[in-house]
C-alpha positions, 0 to 999 in steps of 0.5 A: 571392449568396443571403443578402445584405441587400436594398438598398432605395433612397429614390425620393420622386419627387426622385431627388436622394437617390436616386442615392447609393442606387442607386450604393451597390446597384449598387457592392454587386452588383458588389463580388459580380460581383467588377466594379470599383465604379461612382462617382457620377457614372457612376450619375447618367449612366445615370439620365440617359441611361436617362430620355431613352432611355424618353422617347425610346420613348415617342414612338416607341411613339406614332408606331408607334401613328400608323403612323409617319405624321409629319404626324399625330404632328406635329399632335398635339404641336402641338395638345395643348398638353401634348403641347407641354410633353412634347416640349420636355421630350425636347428638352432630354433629348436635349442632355443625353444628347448632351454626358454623353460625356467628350470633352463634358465636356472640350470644354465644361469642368466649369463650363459643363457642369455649369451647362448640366446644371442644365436636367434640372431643367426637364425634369423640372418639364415633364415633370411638368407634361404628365403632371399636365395629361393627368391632369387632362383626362383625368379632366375628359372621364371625368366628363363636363366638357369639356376646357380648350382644348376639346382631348380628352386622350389615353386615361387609359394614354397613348400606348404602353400597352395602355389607350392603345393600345386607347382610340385605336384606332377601333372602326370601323377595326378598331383603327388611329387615323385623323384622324378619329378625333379631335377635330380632324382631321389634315392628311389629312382636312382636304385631303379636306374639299369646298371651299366 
């Protein structure tokens, strides 16, 4: 393959344009590997299935964080409100994921499938919504403002990077996160709270 052309695809941050590039790459690769070519819509399925599988991990990469203390991870998407958003964008994800089988597209039939398929524009629109929300609290608490909703945001690397990981870790605990170490606490420091 050496002395190919590169093959450089468009991501504007649409991916509507981006698909067809990525095919015709893909398809250039495998016309190489003397593969049959890829058609469309099965690019368009990979995408799909491979943003829904790293949404996927990157909850579970938050929840290892938590070590897998579900009641912890549940509080927090339940209190951060765009934790909230983010989850419901994985929700949608998942239904999306589960009928992009061809035995679901046949079952639901090609108008109500692609009708349901045109929801992955609001997870997307979700999921930019959280990640812009984040952001923003995140700067707010860095320059001293206060957060809105009196919520502190997750470290400016978010869950499952290496700035998220260390900024959630509590010095004093050498590295792991507690209920107490956030601002409102969890479900177990609550129950250890004396009664009055």
């Amino acid at each position: 393959m050496s002395g190919s052309p590169a093959f450089v695809f468009d991501l504007d941050g649409t991916l509507i344009d981006s698909a067809p590039d990525i095919a015709a790459a893909l398809n250039r690769l495998m016309t190489e590997l003397e593969r049959p070519v890829l058609a469309l819509s099965e690019v368009r399925r990979m995408i799909g299935v491979g943003a829904f599988i790293y949404v996927l991990a990157h909850l579970t990469s938050y929840a290892a964080q938590q070590n897998f203390n579900m009641a912890m991870v549940v509080s927090e998407i339940v209190l951060r409100y765009y934790l909230t958003i983010g989850f419901c964008a994985l929700l949608i994800l998942a239904v999306l994921a589960a009928t992009s089988t061809d035995a679901m597209i046949r079952r639901l039939g090609a108008k109500r499938w692609n009708r349901l398929h045109r929801i992955v524009y609001l997870a997307a629109a979700l999921g930019l919504t959280a990640l812009f929300t984040h952001r923003r609290q995140a700067t707010a608490q860095s320059s001293g403002a206060p957060a809105a909703g009196g919520q502190a945001p997750l470290p400016a690397g978010g869950p499952g990077t290496a700035a998220g990981s260390t900024a959630l870790a509590g010095p004093a605990r050498g590295g792991r996160p507690t209920p107490e170490d956030s601002e409102h606490p969890g479900p177990q420091a609550r129950d250890r709270t004396p009664a009055s």
